[in-house]
Each structure stands twice: as structure tokens, then as C-alpha cells.
C-alpha positions as CSV (number, residue, x, y, z in Angstrom):
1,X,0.0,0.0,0.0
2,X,1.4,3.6,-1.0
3,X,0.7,6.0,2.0
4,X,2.1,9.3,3.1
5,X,4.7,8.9,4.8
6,X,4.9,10.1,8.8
7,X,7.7,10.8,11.7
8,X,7.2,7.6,12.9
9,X,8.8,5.7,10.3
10,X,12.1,7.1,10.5
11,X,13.1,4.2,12.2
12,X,11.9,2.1,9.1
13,X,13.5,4.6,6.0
14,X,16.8,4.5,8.5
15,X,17.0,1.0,7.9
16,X,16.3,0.7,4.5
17,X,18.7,3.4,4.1
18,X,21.8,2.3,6.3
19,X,23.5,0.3,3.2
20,X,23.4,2.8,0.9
21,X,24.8,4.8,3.4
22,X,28.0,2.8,4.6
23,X,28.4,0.0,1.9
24,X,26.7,1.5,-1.3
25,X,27.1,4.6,-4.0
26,X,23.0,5.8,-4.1
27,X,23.6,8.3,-1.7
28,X,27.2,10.2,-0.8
29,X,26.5,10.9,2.7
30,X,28.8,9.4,4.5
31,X,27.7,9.0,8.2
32,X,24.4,7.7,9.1
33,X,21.9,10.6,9.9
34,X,20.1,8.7,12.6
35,X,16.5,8.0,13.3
36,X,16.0,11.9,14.8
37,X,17.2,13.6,11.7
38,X,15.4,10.9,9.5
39,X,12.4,11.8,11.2
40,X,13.3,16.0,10.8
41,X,13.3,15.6,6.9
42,X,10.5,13.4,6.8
43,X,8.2,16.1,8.7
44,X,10.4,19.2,6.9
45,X,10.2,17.7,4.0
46,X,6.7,17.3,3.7
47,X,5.6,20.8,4.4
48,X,6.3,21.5,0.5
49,X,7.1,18.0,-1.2
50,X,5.8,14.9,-1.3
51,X,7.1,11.9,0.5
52,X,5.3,8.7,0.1
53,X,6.1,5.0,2.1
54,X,5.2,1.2,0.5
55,X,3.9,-0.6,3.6
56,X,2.6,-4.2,3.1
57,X,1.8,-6.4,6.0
58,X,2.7,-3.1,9.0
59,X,5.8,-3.2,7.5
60,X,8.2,-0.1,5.7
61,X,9.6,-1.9,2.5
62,X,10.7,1.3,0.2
63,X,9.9,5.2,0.2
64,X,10.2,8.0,-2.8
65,X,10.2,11.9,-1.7
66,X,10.3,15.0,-3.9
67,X,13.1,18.0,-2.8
68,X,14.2,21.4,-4.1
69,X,16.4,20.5,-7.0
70,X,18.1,24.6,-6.6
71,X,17.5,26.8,-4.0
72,X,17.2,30.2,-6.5
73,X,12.9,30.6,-6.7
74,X,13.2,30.5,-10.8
75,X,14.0,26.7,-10.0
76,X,10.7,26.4,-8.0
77,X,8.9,24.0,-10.7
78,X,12.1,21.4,-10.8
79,X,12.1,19.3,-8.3
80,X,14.8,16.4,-7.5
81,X,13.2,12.5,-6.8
82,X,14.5,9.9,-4.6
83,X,13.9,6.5,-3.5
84,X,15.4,3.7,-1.6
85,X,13.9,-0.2,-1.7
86,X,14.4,-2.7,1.1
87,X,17.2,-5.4,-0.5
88,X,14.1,-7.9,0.5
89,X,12.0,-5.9,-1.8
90,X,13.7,-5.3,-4.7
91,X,12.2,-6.8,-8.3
92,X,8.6,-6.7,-7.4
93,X,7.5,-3.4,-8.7
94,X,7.2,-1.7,-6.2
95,X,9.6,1.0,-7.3
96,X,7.7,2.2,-10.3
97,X,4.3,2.1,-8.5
98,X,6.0,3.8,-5.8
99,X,8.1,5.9,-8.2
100,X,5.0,5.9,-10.3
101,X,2.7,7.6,-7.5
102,X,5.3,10.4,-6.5
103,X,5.6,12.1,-10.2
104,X,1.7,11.7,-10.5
105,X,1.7,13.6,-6.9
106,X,4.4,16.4,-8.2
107,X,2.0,16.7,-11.1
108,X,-0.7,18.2,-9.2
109,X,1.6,20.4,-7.3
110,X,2.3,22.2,-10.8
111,X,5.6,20.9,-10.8
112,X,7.3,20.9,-14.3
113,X,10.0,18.9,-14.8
114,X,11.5,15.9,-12.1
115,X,15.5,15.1,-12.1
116,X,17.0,11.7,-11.0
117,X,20.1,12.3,-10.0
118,X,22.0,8.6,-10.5
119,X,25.3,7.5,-9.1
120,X,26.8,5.8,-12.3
121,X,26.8,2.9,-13.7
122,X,24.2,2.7,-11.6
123,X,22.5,0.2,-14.8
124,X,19.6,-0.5,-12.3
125,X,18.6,2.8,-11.4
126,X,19.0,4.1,-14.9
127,X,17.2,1.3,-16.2
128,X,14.1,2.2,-14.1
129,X,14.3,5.7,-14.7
130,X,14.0,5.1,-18.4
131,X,11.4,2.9,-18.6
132,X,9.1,5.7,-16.9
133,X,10.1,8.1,-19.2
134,X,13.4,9.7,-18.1
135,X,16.1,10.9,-20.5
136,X,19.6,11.7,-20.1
137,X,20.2,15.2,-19.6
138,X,24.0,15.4,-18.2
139,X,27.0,14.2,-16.4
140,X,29.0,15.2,-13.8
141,X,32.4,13.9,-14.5
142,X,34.4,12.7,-10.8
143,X,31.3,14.4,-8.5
144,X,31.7,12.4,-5.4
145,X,34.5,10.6,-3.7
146,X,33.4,7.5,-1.6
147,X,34.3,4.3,-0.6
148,X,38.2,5.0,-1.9
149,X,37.1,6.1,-5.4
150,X,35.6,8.9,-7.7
151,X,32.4,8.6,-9.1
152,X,30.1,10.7,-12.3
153,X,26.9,11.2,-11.8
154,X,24.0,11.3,-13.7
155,X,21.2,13.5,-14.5
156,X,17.7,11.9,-15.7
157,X,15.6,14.2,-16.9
158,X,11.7,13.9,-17.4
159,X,9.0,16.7,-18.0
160,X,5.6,16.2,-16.0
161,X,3.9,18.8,-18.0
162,X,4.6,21.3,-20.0
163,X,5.3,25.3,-18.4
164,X,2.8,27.4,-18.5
165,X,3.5,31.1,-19.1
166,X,3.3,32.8,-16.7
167,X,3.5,29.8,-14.3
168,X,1.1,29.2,-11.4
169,X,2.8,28.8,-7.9
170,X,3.8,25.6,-6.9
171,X,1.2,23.7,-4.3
172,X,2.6,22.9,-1.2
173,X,2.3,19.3,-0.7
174,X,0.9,20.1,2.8
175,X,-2.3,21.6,1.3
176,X,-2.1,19.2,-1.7
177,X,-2.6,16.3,0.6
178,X,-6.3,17.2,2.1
179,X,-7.8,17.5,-1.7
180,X,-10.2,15.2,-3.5
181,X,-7.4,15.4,-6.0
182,X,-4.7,13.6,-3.9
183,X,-7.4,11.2,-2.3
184,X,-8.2,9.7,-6.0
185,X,-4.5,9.9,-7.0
186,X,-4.0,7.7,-4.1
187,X,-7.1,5.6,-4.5
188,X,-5.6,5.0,-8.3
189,X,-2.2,4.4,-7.0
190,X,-3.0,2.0,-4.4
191,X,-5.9,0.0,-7.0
């Protein structure tokens, strides 16, 4: 089931998030946030952007959020996407209904355009972003040291509609969330 996600599962997306943390290249922080900080972006996070959990059976298997891609406002309809899958989870598509769920959600914020941002090769990752409609939009060449080497980065680009001129503000997720709008998304989502 695709929900909203809440503080109380920090200690759920910590988990799922350790590896990639101290053994993996998806993220290049370094240190383990812990379950208080997990919980502070959750709750921050969710005041503008969208953060949705996978729960089946009361338990946390993956979650997909939404942040500011740039902090200057002419970036305020770009938004970058995220999400981690439990190793138990993986190959069952959950990702892309997960995945799936969190663009449709940006949609009716008004946001334009989403960016992956993939550790390469990362074939898995870019394989996923592709087959829901990402392109390639860029490299950065040597943009993170970890685990005793350099790695690029990628940039997956995918527009969620096209800008509108002038462009309407950007709905917060935190009013977004209430709407008959999100409740059918959901509904859709979770059919």
C-alpha cells in the first residue's frame, strides 16, 4: 500500500537506508543521519514535497520523496526525486508504483520537470528511470569521492507537463494532501 509517509517511520526509511549509506554509492552521505534527523526531513520535508512509504503487511519496504532541485525561486517548478527499496524488496515493482505515485503527486503540485540524480553505472537505477520516461540530460564527471574512489553522476531528466507562461505557484504538498485530487490519486495508486 502507498501512504504518506509520517515521523514515525524514520526508524523504518533509516534502515532501508543504512546500506546505501555505509556499503553502497545511491547516496554520498557518508555518516548515518540517525532516526531523529530521518524523522526531521521526513516532517520538513513534507511541508512542500511529497514523501510517500510502500507498507505491506505493518511493515516499511521502500519510500520515494520529492526535494528542491536549486534553492534560487526560478528553479521552484524542478524538483529532484528519490527512493530507496528494502534489498528484501527489490524486483517486485514496487519502485515504479511507488516511483509511479510520487511524479503523478508532483503533477498536481504544478511541478514541471522531475531530475533523477543517479550514481553511475548505476544500470539498475538508470534502467528504471527510463522505462518511466526519463532521458539523459548530463554528467557530472568525478562528482563524489566515496568508498576509496571517484564517481560521475547522472542527471535523468523527465518533463511532468509542460510550463505554463506565466506559471502558477507551486502547491505545497501540505495543502495538496487534504484534496479530493490527492485522495483519488491515491485511491488510483493504491488499485
Amino acid at each position: 500500500m502507498i501512504r504518506i509517509a509520517h515521523g514515525d517511520d524514520a526508524g523504518a526509511f533509516h534502515d532501508i537506508y543504512t546500506p546505501s549509506v555505509l556499503h553502497g554509492v545511491e547516496t554520498f552521505e557518508t555518516e548515518l543521519p540517525g532516526v531523529a534527523a530521518m524523522r526531521e526531513r521526513v516532517e520538513t520535508r513534507l511541508r512542500h514535497y511529497p514523501w510517500l512509504a510502500w507498507e505491506q503487511d505493518g511493515r516499511v519496504l521502500a519510500y520515494a520523496y520529492a526535494s528542491r532541485f536549486r534553492e534560487r525561486a526560478a528553479y521552484d517548478w524542478v524538483a529532484e526525486t528519490s527512493i530507496y527499496v528494502h534489498a528484501d524488496a527489490r524486483r517486485r515493482g514496487i519502485a515504479r508504483r511507488l516511483y509511479g505515485a510520487l511524479l503523478d503527486a508532483m503533477r498536481l503540485q504544478g511541478i514541471n520537470q522531475a531530475m533523477g540524480v543517479i550514481t553511475l553505472p548505476g544500470a539498475s537505477s538508470v534502467a528504471m528511470h527510463e522505462s518511466m520516461g526519463f532521458s539523459p540530460a548530463g554528467v557530472w564527471r568525478s562528482a563524489g569521492y566515496k568508498l576509496d574512489a571517484w564517481w560521475d553522476v547522472g542527471v535523468w531528466q523527465i518533463e511532468l507537463q509542460p510550463p505554463q507562461n506565466p506559471p502558477r505557484p507551486v502547491t505545497p504538498f501540505a495543502e495538496l494532501r487534504g484534496t479530493p485530487a490527492w485522495a483519488e490519486l491515491l485511491r488510483h495508486a493504491n488499485a
